[in-house]
C-alpha positions in Angstrom: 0.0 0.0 0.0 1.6 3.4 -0.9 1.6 6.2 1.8 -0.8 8.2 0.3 -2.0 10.3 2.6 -4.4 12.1 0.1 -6.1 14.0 -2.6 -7.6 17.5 -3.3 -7.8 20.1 -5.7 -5.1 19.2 -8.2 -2.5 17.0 -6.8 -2.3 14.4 -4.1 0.4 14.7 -0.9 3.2 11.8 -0.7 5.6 11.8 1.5 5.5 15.6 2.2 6.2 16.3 -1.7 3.4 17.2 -4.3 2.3 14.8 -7.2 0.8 16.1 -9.8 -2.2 13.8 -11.1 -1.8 11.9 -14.1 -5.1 11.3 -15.4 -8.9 12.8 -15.1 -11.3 11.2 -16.4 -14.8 12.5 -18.3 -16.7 12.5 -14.8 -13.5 14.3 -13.3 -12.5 11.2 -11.1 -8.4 11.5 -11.0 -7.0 7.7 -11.0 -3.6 6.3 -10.4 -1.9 2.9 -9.9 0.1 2.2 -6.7 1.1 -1.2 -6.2 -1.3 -2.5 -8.3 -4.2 -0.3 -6.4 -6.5 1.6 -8.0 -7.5 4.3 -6.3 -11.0 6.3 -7.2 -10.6 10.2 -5.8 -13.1 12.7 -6.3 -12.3 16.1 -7.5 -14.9 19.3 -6.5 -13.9 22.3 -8.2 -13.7 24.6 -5.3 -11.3 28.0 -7.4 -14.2 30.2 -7.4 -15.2 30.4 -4.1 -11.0 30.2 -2.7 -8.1 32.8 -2.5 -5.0 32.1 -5.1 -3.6 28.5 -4.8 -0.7 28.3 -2.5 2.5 27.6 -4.6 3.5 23.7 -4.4 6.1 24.2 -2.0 3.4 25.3 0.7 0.3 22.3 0.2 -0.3 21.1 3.5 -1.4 17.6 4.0 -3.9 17.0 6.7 -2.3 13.5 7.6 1.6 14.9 7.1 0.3 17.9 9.9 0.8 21.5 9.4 2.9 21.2 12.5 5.8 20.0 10.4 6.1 23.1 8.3 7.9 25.1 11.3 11.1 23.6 13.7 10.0 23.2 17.2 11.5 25.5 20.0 14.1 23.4 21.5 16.0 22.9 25.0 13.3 23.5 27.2 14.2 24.4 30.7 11.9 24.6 34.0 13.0 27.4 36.1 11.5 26.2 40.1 13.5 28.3 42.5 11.7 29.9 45.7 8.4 31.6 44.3 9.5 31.8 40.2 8.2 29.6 37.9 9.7 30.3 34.3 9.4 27.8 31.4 12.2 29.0 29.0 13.3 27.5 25.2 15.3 28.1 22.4 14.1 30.3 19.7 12.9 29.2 16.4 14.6 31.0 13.2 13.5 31.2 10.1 15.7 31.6 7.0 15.2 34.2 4.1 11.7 34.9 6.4 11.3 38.0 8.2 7.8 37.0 9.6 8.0 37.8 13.4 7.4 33.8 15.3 5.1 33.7 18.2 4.7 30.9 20.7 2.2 29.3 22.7 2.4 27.5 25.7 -0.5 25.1 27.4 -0.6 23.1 30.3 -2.2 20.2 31.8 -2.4 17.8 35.3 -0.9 14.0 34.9 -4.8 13.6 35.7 -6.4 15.3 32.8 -6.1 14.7 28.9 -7.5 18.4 28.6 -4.3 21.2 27.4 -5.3 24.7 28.6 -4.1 27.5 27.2 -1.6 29.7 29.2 -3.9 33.1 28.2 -4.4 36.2 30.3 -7.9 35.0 32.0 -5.7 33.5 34.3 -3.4 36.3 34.8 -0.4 34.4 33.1 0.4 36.0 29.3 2.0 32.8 27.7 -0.5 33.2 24.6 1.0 34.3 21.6 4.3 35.8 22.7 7.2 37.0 20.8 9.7 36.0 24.3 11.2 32.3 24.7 10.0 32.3 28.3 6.6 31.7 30.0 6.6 33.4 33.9 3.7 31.7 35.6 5.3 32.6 38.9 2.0 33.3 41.5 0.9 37.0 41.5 0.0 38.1 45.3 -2.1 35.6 47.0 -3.2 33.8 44.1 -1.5 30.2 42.5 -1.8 29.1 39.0 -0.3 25.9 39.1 -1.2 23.4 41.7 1.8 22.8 43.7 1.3 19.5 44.4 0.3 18.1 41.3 2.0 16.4 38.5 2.0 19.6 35.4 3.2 19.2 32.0 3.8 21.7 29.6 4.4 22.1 25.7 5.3 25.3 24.0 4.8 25.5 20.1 6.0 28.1 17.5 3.7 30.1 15.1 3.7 32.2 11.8 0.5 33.9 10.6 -0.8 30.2 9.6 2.5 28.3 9.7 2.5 26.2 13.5 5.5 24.0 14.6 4.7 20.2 16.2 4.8 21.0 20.2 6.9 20.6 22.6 6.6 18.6 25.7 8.1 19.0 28.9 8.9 16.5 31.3 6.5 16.5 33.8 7.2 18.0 37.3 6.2 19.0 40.9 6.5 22.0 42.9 6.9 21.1 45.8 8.9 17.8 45.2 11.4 19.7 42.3 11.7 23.4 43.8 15.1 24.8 45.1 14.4 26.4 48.4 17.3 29.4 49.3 18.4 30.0 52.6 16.7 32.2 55.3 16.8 35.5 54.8 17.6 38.9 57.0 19.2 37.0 59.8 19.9 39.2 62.7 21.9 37.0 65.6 22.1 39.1 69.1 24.2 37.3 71.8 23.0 37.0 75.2 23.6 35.2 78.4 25.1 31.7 77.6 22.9 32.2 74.4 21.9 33.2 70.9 19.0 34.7 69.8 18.1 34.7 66.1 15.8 36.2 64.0 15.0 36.1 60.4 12.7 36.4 57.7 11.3 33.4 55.1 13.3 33.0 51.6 10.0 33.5 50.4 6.4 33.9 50.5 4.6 30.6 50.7 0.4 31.9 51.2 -0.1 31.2 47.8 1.1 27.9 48.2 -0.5 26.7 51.3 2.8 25.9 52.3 4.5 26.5 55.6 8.0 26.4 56.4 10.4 24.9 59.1 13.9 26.1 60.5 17.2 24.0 61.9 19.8 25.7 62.7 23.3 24.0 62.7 25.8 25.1 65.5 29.0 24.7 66.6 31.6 25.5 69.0 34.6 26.9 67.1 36.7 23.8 66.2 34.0 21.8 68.2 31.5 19.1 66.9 28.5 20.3 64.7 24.6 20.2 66.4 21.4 20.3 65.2 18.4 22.3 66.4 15.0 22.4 65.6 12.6 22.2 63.5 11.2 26.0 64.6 8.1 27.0 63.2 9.0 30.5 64.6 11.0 33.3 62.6 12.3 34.1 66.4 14.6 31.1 67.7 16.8 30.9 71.0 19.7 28.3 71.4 19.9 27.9 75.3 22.5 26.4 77.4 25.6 27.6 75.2 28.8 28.6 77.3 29.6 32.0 78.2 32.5 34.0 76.6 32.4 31.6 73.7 32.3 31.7 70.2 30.0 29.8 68.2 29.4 29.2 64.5 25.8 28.7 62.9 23.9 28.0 59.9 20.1 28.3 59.1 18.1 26.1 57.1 14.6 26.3 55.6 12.4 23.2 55.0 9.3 24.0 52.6 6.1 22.1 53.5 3.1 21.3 51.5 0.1 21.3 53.4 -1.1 19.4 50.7 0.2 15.9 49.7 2.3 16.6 53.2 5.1 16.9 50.7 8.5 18.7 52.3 11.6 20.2 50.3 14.8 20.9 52.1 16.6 23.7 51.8 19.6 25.3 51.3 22.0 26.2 54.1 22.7 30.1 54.9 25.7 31.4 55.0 28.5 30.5 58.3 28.1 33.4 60.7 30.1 33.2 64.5 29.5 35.1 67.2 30.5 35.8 71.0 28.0 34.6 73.9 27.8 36.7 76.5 28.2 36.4 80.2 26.1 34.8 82.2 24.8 36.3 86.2 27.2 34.1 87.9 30.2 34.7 85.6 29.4 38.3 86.1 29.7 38.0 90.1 32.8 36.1 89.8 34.2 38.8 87.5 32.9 42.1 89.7 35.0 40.2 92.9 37.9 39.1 91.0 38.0 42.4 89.5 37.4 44.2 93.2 40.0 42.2 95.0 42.3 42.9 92.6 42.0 46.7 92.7 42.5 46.6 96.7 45.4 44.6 96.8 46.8 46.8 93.6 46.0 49.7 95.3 47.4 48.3 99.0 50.7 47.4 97.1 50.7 51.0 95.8 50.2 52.6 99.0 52.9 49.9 101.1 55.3 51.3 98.0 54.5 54.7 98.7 55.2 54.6 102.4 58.5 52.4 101.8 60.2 55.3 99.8 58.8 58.3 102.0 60.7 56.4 104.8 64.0 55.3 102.9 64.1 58.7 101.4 62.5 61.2 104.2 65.2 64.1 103.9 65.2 63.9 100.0 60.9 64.3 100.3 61.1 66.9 102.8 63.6 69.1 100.5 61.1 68.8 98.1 58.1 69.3 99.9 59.0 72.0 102.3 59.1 75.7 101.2 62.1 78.1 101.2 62.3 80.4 103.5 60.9 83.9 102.4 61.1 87.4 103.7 58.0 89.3 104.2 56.3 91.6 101.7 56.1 94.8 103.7 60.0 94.3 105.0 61.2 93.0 101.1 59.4 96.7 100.0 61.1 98.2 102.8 64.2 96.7 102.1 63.9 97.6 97.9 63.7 101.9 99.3 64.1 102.0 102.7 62.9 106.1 102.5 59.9 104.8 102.7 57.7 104.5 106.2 57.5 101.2 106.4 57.9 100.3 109.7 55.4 103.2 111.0 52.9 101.9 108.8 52.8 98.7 110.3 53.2 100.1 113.7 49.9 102.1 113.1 48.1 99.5 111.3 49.0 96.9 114.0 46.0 95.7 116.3 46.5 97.1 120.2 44.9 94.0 121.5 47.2 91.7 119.5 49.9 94.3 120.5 49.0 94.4 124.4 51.7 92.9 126.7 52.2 92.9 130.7 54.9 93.5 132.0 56.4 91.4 134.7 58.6 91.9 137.4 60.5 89.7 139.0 61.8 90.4 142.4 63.0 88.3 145.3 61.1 88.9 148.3 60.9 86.4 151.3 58.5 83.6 151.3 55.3 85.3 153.1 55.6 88.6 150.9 56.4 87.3 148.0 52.9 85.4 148.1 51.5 89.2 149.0 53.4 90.4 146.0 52.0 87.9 143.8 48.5 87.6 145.5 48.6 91.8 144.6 50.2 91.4 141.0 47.4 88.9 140.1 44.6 91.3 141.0 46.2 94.2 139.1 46.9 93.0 135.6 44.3 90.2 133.9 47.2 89.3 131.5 49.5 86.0 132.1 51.6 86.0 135.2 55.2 84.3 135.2 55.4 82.7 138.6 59.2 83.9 140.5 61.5 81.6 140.1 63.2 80.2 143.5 
């Protein structure tokens, strides 16, 4: 049996090249022998009621596909990292054609035989597109493609009429074939024989109905590696770390699917080390260590101190004591002695700081001298030298 795929107008398609007919017949019934098959096709003169015949080179056969008459877009690629979703491909050239080539993308679940069309009804503009990438990644709150489903896609590439056969992806799954970042915005504050961490999502996940989980791996500087976790909070503590040291960490987020309870790991954030800080007791013990230190510094000092003013008590007192210095009044007198000095300060000079007695001594015998004195103490209120004997 030839591969005729078959007949119209005024030729017959065979093997994607153009045969011309070979015989009509008075009814206008074409016939030719293949293989010793006689084939009967019908001919309806359609020219009036059709544009211009396409040259031969441009017959499309039903059964040969019009998809055929472009290349496909090639080296499809599936871009799943955090929140994008980007289907990218090769680009199709024409030669000697300067027709712009647009593409179209569809979709479908592994449970449906139905394609959909990638349009902007449902906010994604994959329809007729002159780019070699579809972004489907979720707008706001809203999801396009189930995350926990099996999806396929297949791009194809147009001209005006012309279409290309299309191109099928390998199926994949969100949330089993996503790349999950690290954490992101981690701020790490030490405190008392701990760490407190805070930090933000790699992404948005409330389109997804996804949720995510933290562990953070930690270490002792040169010291064996731990794990923590999972945290559902962005605000994590690590307890019972020792004080004064330094630890080194890393952060990783786990992506859950609510849905399917499917989970993706994540990538690890980068190594970050930092200093705990003291603890209430270590504090104590550093406020006495510290005190007792001072006092027997500052005992030592002072012992020292006392030590050389002893060994060295004439050298000190030199230095400490003043020279001695003649008076103002008697260094003026002194620089022009015309001037009256000396009456100045006799006349300026307080009579009660001036005031004297004046004492007598005289032998008298016992019992008058004690009538001498007893007289001499009533007369003057001043001091009173007693005689001597």
């Amino acid at each position: 049996m030839p591969n005729l795929v078959k007949g119209g107008g005024e030729g017959t398609c065979l093997e994607r090249h153009v045969i011309p007919f070979l015989h009509l017949d008075r009814n206008g019934v074409a016939y030719e022998w293949f293989d010793d098959v006689h084939l009967n096709i019908f001919v309806i003169d359609l020219s009036p009621f059709l544009s211009p015949p396409l040259p031969p080179s441009l017959v499309l056969c039903p059964f040969q596909d019009s998809l055929s008459q472009l290349p496909a877009p090639r080296n499809p690629k599936v871009r799943l990292h955090n929140a994008e979703q980007v289907l990218s491909w090769e680009p199709v050239s024409l030669s000697n054609d300067t027709r712009p080539v647009v593409y179209q993308v569809q979709h479908k679940y592994r449970s449906s035989s139905t394609w959909y069309d990638l349009s902007d009804k449902v906010e994604v503009k994959c329809m007729n597109i002159t780019t070699t990438e579809c972004d489907f990644t979720p707008k706001g709150n809203s999801v396009f493609l189930r995350p926990e489903f099996d999806t396929f896609l297949r791009v194809r590439a147009k001209v005006d009429e012309l279409v290309s056969p299309w191109l099928t992806v390998p199926s994949f799954q969100y949330c089993r074939n996503v790349t999950v970042g690290p954490p992101e915005n981690i701020w790490v504050t030490p405190g008392e024989g701990s760490l407190i961490i805070r930090l933000s999502s790699p992404f948005d996940v409330r389109a997804f109905s996804a949720t995510f989980l933290y562990y953070v791996h930690y270490w002792e500087k040169a010291g064996i590696q731990q794990v923590k976790g999972p945290f559902r909070s962005t605000s994590i503590v690590l307890n019972d770390l020792k004080p004064l040291r330094e630890y080194c960490l890393q952060i990783k987020a786990q992506l859950v699917c609510e849905k399917g309870n499917i989970s993706r790991p994540g990538h690890l954030s980068n190594v970050s080390c930092y200093k705990t800080a003291m603890d209430a007791a270590t504090k104590l013990q550093q406020i006495i260590v510290i005190a007792v230190g001072l006092f027997l510094f500052l005992s030592m000092l002072a012992g020292a101190c006392f030590f050389l003013v002893l060994k060295y008590r004439g050298l000190v007192k030199y230095w400490f004591h003043s020279p001695p210095s003649i008076p103002l009044q008697i260094e003026e007198y002194l620089k022009d002695p015309a001037q009256p000095i000396l009456e100045a300060l006799d006349k300026d000079s307080s009579p009660k700081d001036d005031a004297w007695d004046s004492v007598s001594v005289v032998s008298f015998p016992e019992k008058e001298q004690e009538d001498v004195l007893h007289s001499t103490l009533h007369q003057s209120p001043g001091p009173v030298q007693q005689p001597v004997g």
